[in-house]
C-alpha positions as CSV (number, residue, x, y, z in Angstrom):
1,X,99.2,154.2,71.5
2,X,95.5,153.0,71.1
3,X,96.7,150.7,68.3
4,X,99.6,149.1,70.6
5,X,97.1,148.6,73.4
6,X,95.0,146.9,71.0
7,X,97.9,144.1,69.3
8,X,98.9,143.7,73.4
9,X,95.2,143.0,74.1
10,X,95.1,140.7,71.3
11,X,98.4,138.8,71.6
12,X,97.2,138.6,75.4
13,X,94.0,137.2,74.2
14,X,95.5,134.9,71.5
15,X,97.7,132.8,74.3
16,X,94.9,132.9,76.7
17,X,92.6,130.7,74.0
18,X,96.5,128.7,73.4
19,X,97.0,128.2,76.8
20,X,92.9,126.9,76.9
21,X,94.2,124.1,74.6
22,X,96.3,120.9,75.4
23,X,99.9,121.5,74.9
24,X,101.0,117.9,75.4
25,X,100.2,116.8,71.9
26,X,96.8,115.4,72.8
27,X,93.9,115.5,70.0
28,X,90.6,114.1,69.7
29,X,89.9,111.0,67.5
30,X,89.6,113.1,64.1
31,X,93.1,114.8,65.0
32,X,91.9,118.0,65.9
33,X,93.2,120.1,69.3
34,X,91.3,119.5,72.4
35,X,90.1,122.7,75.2
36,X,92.1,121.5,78.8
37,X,88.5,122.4,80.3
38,X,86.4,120.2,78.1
39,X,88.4,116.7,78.4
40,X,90.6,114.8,80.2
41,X,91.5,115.2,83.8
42,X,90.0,113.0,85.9
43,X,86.5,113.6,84.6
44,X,87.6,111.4,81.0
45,X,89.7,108.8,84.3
46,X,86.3,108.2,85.6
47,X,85.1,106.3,82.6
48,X,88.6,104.4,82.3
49,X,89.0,103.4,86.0
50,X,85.8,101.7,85.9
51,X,86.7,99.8,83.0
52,X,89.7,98.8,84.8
53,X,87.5,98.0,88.1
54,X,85.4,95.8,85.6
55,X,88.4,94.3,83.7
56,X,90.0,93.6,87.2
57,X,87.0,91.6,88.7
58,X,87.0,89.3,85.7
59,X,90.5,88.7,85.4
60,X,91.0,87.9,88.6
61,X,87.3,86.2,88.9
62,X,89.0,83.5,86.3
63,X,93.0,83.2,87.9
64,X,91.7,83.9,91.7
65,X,90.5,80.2,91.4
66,X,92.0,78.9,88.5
67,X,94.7,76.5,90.5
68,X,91.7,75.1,92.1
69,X,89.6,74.3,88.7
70,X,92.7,72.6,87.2
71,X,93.1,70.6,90.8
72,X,89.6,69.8,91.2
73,X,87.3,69.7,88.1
74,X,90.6,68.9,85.5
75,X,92.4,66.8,88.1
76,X,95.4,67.6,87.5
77,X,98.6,67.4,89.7
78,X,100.0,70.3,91.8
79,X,103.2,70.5,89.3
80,X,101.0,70.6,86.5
81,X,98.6,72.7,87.7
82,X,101.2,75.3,89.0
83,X,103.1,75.3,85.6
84,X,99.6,75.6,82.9
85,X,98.7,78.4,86.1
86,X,102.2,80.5,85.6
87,X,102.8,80.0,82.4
88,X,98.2,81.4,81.3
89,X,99.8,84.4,83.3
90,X,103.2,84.4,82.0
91,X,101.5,84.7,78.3
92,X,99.1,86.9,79.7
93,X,102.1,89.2,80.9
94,X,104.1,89.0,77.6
95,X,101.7,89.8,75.3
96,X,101.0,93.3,76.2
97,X,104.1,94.0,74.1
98,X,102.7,93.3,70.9
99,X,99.5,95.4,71.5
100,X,101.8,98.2,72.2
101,X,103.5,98.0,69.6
102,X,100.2,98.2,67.5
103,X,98.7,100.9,69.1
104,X,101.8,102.8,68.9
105,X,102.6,102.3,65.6
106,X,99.6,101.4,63.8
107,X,96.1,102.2,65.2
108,X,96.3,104.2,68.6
109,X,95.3,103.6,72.5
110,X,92.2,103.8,71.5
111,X,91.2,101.6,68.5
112,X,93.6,98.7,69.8
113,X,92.5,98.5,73.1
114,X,88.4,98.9,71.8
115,X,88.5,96.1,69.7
116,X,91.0,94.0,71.9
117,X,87.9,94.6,74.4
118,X,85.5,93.1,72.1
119,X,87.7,89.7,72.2
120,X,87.7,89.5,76.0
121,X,84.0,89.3,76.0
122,X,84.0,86.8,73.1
123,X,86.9,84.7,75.4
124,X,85.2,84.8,78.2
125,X,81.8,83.7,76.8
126,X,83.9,80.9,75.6
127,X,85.1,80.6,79.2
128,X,81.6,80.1,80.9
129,X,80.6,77.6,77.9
130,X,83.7,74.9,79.3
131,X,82.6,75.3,82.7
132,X,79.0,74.9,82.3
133,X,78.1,72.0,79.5
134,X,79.1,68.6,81.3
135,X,80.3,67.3,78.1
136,X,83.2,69.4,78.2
137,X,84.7,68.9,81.5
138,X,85.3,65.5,83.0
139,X,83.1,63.5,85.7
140,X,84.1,63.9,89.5
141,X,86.6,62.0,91.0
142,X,84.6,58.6,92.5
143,X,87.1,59.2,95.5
144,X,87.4,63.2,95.9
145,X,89.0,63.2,99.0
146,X,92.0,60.8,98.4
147,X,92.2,62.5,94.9
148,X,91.9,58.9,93.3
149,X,90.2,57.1,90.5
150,X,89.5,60.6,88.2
151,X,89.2,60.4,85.1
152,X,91.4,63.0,83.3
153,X,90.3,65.4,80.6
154,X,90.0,64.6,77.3
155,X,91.9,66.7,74.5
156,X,88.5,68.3,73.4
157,X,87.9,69.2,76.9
158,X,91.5,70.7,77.3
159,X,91.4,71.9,73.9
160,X,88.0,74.4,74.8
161,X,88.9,74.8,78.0
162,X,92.5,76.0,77.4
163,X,91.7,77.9,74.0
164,X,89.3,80.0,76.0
165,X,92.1,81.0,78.4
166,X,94.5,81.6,75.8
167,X,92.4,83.8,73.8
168,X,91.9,85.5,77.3
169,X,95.6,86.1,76.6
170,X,95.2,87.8,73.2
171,X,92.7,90.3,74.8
172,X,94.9,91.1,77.0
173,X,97.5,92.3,74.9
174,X,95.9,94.9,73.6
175,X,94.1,96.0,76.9
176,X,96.9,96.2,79.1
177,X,99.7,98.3,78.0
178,X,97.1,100.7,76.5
179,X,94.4,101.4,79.5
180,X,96.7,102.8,82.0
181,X,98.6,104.7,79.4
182,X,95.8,106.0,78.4
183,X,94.5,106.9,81.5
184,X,97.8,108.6,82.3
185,X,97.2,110.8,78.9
186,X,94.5,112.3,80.7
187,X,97.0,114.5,82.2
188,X,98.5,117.2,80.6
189,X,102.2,117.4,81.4
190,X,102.7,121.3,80.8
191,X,99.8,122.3,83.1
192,X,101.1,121.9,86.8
193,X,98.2,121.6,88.0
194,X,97.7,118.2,85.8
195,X,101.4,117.4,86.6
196,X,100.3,117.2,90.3
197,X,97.6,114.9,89.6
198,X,99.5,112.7,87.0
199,X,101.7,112.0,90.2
200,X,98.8,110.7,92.1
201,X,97.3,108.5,89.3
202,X,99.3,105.2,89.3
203,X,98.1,105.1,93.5
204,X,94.7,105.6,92.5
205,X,94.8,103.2,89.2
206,X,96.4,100.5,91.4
207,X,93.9,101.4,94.4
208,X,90.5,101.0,92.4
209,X,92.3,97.4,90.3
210,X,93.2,95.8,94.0
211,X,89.3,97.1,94.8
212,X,88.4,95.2,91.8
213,X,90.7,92.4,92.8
214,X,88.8,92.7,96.0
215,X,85.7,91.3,94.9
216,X,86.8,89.0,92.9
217,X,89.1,87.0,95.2
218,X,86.0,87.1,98.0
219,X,82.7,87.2,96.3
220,X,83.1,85.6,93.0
221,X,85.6,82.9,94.7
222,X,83.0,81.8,97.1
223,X,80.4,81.5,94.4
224,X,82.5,79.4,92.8
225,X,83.3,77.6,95.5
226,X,80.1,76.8,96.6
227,X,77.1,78.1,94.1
228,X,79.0,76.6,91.1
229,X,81.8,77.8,88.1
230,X,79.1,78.0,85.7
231,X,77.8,81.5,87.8
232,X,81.0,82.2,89.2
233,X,82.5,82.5,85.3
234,X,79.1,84.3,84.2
235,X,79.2,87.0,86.4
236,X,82.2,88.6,85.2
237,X,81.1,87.7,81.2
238,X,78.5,90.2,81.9
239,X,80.8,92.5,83.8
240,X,83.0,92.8,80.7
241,X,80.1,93.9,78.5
242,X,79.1,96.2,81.3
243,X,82.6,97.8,81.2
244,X,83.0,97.8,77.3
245,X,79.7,100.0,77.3
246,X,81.0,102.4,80.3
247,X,84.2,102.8,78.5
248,X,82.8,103.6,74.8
249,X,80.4,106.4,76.8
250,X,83.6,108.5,77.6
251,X,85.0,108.4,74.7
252,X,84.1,112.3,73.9
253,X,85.9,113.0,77.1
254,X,89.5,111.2,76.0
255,X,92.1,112.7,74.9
256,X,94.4,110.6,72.3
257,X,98.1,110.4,71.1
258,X,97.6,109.8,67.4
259,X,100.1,106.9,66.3
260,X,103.8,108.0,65.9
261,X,105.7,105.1,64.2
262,X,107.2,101.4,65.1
263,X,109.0,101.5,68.2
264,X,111.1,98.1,67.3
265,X,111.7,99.9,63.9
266,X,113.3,103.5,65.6
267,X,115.3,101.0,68.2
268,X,116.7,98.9,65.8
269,X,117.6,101.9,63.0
270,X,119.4,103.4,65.7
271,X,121.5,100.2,66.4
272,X,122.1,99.2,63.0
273,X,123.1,102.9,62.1
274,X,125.7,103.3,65.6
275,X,127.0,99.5,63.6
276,X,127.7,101.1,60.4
277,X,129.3,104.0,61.8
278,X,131.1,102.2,64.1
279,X,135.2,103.7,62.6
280,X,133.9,107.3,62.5
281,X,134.5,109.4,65.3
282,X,132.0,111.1,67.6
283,X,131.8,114.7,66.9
284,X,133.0,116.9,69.9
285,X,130.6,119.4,69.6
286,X,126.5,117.8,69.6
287,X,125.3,120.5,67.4
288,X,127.2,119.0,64.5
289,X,124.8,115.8,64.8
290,X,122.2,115.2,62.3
291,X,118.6,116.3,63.8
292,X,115.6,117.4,62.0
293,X,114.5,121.1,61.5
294,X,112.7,122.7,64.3
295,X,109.5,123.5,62.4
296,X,109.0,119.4,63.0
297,X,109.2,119.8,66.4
298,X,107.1,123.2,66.5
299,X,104.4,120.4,65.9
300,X,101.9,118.9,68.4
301,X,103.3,115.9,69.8
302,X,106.9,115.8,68.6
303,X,109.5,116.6,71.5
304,X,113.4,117.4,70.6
305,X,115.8,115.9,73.0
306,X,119.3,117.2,73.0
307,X,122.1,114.6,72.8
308,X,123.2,113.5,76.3
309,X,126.5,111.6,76.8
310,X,125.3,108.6,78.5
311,X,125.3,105.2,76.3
312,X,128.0,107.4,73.8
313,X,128.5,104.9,71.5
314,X,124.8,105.0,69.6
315,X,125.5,108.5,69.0
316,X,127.3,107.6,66.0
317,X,124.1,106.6,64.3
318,X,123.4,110.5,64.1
319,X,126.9,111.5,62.7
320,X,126.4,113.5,59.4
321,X,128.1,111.4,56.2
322,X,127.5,111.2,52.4
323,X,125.7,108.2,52.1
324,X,123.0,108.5,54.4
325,X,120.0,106.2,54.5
326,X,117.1,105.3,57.0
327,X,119.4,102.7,58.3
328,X,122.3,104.4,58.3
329,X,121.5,108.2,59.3
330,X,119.2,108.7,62.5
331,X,118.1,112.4,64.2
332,X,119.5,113.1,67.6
333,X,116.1,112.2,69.3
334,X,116.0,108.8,67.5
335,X,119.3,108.0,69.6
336,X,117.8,109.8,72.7
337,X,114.2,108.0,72.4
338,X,116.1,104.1,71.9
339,X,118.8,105.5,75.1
340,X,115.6,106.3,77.1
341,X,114.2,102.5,76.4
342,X,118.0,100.6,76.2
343,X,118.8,102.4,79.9
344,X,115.3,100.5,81.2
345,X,116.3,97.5,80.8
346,X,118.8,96.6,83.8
347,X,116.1,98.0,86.0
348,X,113.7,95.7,84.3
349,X,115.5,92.4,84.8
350,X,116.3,93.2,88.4
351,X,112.5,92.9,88.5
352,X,112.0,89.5,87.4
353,X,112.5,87.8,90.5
354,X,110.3,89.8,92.3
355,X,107.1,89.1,90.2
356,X,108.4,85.4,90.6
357,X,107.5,85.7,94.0
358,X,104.4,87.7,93.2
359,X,103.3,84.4,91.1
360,X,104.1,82.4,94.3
361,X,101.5,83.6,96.0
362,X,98.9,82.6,93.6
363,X,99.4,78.9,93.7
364,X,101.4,77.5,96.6
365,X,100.5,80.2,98.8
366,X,96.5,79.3,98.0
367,X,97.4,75.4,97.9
368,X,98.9,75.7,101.3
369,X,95.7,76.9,102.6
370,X,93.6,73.9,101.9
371,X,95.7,71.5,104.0
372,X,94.7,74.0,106.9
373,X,91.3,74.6,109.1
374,X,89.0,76.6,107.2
375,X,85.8,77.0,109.0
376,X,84.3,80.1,110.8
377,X,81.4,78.6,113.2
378,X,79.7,75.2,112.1
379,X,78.3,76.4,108.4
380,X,80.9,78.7,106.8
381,X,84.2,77.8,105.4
382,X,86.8,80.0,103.4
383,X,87.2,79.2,100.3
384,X,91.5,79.1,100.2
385,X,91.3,81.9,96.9
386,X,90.0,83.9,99.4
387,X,93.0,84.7,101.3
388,X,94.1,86.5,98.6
389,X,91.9,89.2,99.8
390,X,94.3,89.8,102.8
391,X,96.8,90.8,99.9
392,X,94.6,93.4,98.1
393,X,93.2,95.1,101.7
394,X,96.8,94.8,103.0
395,X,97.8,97.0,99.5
396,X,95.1,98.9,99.3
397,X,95.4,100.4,103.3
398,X,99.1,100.8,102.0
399,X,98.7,102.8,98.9
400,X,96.0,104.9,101.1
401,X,98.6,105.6,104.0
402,X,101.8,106.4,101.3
403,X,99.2,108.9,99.0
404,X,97.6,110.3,101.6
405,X,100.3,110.5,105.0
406,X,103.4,109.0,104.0
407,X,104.2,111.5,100.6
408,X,103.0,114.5,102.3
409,X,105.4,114.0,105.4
410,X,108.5,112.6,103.3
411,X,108.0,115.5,100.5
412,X,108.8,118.0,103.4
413,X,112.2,116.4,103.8
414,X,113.1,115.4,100.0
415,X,111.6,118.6,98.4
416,X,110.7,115.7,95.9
417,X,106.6,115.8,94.6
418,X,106.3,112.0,95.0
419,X,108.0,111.9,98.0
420,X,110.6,109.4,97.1
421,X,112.0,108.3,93.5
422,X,109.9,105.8,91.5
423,X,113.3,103.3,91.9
424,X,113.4,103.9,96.1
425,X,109.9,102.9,96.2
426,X,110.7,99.8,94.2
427,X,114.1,99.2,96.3
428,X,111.4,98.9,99.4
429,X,108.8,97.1,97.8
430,X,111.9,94.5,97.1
431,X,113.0,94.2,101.1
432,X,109.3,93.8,101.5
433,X,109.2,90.8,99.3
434,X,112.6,89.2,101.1
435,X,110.9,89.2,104.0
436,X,107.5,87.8,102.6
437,X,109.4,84.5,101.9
438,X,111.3,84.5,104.8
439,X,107.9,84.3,107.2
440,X,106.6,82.2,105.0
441,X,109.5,79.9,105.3
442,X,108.8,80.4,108.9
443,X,104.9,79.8,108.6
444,X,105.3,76.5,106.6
445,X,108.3,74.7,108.6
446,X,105.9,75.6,111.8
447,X,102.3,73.6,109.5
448,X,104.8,71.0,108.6
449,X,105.6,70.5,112.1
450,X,102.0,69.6,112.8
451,X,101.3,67.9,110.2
452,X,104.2,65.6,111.7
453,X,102.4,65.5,114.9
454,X,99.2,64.7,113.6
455,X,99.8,61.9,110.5
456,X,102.2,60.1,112.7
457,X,103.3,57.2,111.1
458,X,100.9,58.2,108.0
459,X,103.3,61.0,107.2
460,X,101.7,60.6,102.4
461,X,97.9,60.7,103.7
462,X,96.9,64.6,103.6
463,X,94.8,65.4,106.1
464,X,93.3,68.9,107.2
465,X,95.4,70.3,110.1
466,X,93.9,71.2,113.3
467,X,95.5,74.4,112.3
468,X,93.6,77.9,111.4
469,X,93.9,79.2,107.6
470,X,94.4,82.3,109.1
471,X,98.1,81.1,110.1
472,X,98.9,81.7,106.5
473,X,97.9,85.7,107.0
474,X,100.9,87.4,108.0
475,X,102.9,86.1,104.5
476,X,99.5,87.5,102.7
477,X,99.9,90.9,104.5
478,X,103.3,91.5,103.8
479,X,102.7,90.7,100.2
480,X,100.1,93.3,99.8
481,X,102.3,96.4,101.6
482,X,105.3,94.9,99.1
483,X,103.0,95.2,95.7
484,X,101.8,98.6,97.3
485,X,105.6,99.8,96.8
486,X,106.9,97.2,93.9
487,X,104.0,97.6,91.4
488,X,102.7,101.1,91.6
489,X,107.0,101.8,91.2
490,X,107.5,99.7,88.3
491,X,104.2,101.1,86.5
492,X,104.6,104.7,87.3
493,X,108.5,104.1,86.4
494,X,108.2,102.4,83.0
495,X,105.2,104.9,81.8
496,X,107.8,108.3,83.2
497,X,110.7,106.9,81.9
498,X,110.0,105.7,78.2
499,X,109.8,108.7,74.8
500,X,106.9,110.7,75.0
501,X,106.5,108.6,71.6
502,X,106.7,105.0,73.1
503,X,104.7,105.3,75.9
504,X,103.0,101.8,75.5
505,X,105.8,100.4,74.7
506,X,107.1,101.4,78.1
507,X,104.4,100.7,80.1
508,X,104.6,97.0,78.1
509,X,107.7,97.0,79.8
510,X,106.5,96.1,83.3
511,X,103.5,93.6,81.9
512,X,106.5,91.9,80.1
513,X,107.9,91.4,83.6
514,X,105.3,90.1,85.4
515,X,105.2,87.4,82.4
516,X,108.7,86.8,82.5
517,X,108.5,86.2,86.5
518,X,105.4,83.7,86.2
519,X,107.8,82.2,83.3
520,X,110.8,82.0,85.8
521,X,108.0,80.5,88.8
522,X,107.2,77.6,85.9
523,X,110.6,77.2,85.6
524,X,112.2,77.3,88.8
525,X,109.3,75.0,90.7
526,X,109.9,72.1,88.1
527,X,113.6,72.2,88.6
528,X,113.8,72.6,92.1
529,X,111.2,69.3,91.9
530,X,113.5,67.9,89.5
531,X,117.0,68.0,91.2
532,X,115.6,67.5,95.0
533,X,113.4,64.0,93.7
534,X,117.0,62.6,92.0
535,X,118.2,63.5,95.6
536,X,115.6,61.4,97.2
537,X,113.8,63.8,99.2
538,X,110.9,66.1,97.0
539,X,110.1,69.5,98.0
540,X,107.4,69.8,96.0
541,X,104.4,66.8,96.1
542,X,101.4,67.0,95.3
543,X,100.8,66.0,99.1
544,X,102.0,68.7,100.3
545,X,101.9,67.6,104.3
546,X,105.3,65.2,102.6
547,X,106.5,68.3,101.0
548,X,108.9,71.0,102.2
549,X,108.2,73.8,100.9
550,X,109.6,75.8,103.8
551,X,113.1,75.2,102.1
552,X,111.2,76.2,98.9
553,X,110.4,79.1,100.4
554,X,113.8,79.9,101.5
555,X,115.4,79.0,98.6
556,X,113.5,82.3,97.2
557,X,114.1,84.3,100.1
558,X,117.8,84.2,99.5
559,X,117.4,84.8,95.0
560,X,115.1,88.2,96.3
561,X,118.3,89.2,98.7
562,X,120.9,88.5,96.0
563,X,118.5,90.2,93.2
564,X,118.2,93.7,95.8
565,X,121.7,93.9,96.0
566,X,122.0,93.8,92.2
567,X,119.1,96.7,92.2
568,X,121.3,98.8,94.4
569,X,123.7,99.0,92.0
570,X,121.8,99.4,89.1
571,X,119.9,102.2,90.6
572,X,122.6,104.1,91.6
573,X,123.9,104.4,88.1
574,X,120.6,104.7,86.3
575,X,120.3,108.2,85.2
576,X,116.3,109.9,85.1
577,X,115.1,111.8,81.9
578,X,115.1,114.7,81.6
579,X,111.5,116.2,81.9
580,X,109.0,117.6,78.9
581,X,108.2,120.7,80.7
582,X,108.8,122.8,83.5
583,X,105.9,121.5,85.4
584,X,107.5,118.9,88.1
585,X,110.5,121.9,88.4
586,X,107.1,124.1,89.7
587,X,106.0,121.9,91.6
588,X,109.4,121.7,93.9
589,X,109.9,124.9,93.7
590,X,106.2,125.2,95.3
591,X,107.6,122.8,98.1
592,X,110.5,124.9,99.1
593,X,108.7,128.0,99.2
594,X,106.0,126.6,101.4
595,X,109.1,125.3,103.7
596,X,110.8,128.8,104.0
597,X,107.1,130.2,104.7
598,X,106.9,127.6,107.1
599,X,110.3,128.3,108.7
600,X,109.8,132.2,108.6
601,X,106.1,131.7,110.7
């Protein structure tokens, strides 16, 4: 009896000092397991959301304003300037996909986002150089008001100027995909208590980046509106190093996914092996699929998914025959993992056209606002960047109200832990975004009507409107409550949804988006100016009191209707992964008992 007692205390003490330890696959930078108590959590968050906070001010410190510098210092034309603006953040957008790719496959979170780090420091000293040594920007305009008589930028000038920001872009794809995900690793899926703060994360990440956006689009905007670029870009150099040093201080508190294998190279094995396979018939029964012995799976980090029925015909890459190869024989959870990414990928297009409108606001939306009134008394005026700041406070007031009142209410109804699905929440950040171009639509056939009055018979001389910037706020508003719902969604949504092995790759998934949207803006505000100047009447001139870009406006209202319609659909046939662990199943669970309680009191 005493010796039972004793192999039940010890087996009882055994999974106590298991249960102490990470089950999610985490380890520390040498590979070894990591104690829950000692790391992660959002003591190891606290060093990576002030990076982010950091990262945040200088990246918007630099495309805040950046419409303006190209206007005013490169004098360039509105067209132009729109198109080198959208397309910097298309490539800024499209790039995280290669740095996930090499951090997933190659060198970890970690090491790829460390030294990617390093290079937005160097870019950004770069950065500071072009705006600060006259030789390499050109002389002011000898008429700055009318806009005539500049001399235009030499191909040094644009050459150092533009290399900076494109090496900004390099930076950024190893940043990017790899900071949130990291931060969301934090979390340890098969502890519920973790679960319930993973679910809160993507608020707060967002919540502390729009803080950061913040500053930038107020403060550092003004100072380089009216101290000079040469401070306003040096600031956030030294913020970078700051945020490099913060982050490298936490690194004992991190917990890391050591590097799993290509992404591209599981994705495509399993297409080419469902190709070759293509005459043999599916088995009925799953079980007589190829999949790897479970001792592989018994190891930290590697998850088994059984064989699901949706996307049928890549199954075939797992059927057992002869011959078998790496291109032509794939496990079960190969076909599962490249289902999990392949299903993504309807729900990622519908969000193109949203993040077009998102790069909208960056360039017309500011442009707009320096036709308009911008003083406040007889010594202050606001800078036009600065109105982005309505969009950030706007969000962040939104994503305090939905984490804090809005969840806890809705959850009582849905027994869901987030309150709604990740793709409702998108669905209404999408409405949100309709109706963003529809007031401004409203807003701008309203300036244009004064702008009539007041030109008269001068209709191509662009003169401020007796009209108060803060006309333009109610479009700036309604943008920040529609990014509180779109891009918390799409992030939380493309981190959830992808293989516990592919996490950056997923989460590269909704950067690749917002470059593909800015992509889209390039390419739709160059065509609409195409086809509407070989019909005689321009919607989009550089002066934009002869423009309309009301019907612009429009125009985009009605592509954001069409493309939520085409959501709908998609949504309602997208089918959720299954979860790692029985944690989120707890959690609702936990819900519905504290409704019966409730009920029974």
């Amino acid at each position: 009896m005493q010796t039972l007692l004793m192999t039940v205390t010890t087996t009882t003490h055994q999974e106590s000092v298991i249960d102490n330890y990470t089950q999610d696959g985490t380890v520390d930078l040498k590979g070894r397991p990591l104690l829950r108590s000692k790391t992660g959590s959002w003591k190891a968050c606290f060093f990576i959301i002030v990076y982010e906070l950091l990262e945040r001010i200088v990246f918007q410190g630099v495309s805040a304003n950046l419409f303006i510098y190209l206007t005013t210092k490169l004098h360039q034309g509105i067209v132009t300037a729109s198109n080198n603006v959208t397309n910097w953040n298309g490539a800024i957008w499209i790039m995280p996909i290669f740095g996930a790719y090499i951090a997933d496959a190659h060198l970890g979170r970690y090491r790829t986002f460390l030294i990617s780090s390093f290079i937005w420091f160097t870019a950004m000293s770069l950065l500071t150089l072009a705006v600060s040594v006259p030789s390499l920007k050109p002389p002011p305009c000898l008429q700055p008001i009318t806009k005539q008589n500049c001399k235009q930028a030499s191909k040094l000038q644009l050459a150092v100027f533009f290399g900076s920001l494109y090496l900004l872009v390099i930076a950024s794809g190893g940043t990017k995909p790899n900071i949130s995900t990291m931060g969301a690793d934090q979390f340890d899926d098969f502890y519920p208590k973790e679960k319930a703060q993973k679910l809160s994360f993507f608020n707060w990440w967002f919540f502390t980046a729009f803080s950061g956006i913040l500053f930038a689009s107020t403060i550092l905007v003004y100072i380089q509106d009216n101290v000079g670029w040469s401070l306003g870009y040096g600031i956030p150099t030294i913020g970078i190093g700051v945020a490099i040093i913060i982050f490298v201080v936490g690194t004992p508190f991190y917990r890391h996914r050591p590097p799993s294998g290509s992404p591209f190279t599981t994705i495509a094995n399993v297409i080419v092996g469902a190709a070759w396979n293509w005459r043999l018939p599916i088995p009925n029964d799953p079980n007589q699929l190829y999949e790897l012995e479970i001792q592989h799976y018994s190891k930290p980090g590697n998850f088994k998914i059984d064989s699901t029925p949706s996307l049928r015909f890549l199954n075939k890459a797992a059927i057992r025959r002869d011959s078998g190869g790496p291109w032509r024989l794939c496990s079960v959870t190969e076909v599962e993992e490249t289902k999990q990414m392949l299903r993504m990928i309807p729900i990622l297009i519908c969000t193109f056209i949203p993040h077009t409108i998102t790069a909208q606001t960056h360039t017309l939306f500011i442009k707009q606002g320096t036709t308009l009134d911008r003083s406040i008394g007889s010594h202050f005026k606001v800078p036009p960047a600065s109105l982005y700041a309505f969009v950030t406070i706007s969000l962040l007031l939104s994503i305090l109200i939905y984490d804090r009142i809005f969840v806890k209410i809705v959850r009582r109804v849905t027994k869901n832990p987030r309150g709604i699905t990740m793709l409702q929440r998108m669905g209404i950040g999408m409405i949100c975004h309709v109706l963003v171009m529809v007031v401004a639509s409203r807003v701008e056939k309203h300036r244009l009507d004064v702008a009539a009055r007041e030109n008269g018979s001068s209709p191509q001389e662009q003169k401020v409107l007796p009209l108060t910037i803060f006309t333009l706020l109610p479009q700036f508003i309604l943008t920040g409550v529609a990014d509180s719902f779109l891009q918390v969604a799409v992030q939380e949504f493309f981190y959830d949804q992808a293989p516990e092995n592919m996490k950056s790759f997923g989460t590269s998934y909704a950067m690749t988006s917002l470059g593909i949207g800015n992509f889209l803006s390039s390419l739709i505000v160059s065509k609409v100016s195409e086809i509407t100047k070989r019909q005689g009447k321009e919607w989009i001139l550089n002066n934009l009191n002869a423009s309309h870009l009301d019907y612009f406006y429009l125009l985009l209202a009605v592509m954001s209707a069409v493309n939520f319609f085409l959501f709908l659909i998609i949504s309602k046939l997208y089918l959720y992964k299954a979860e790692v662990s029985d944690s989120i199943n707890l959690l609702t669970e936990e819900l519905k008992k504290k409704k019966s309680m409730a009920t029974n009191s």
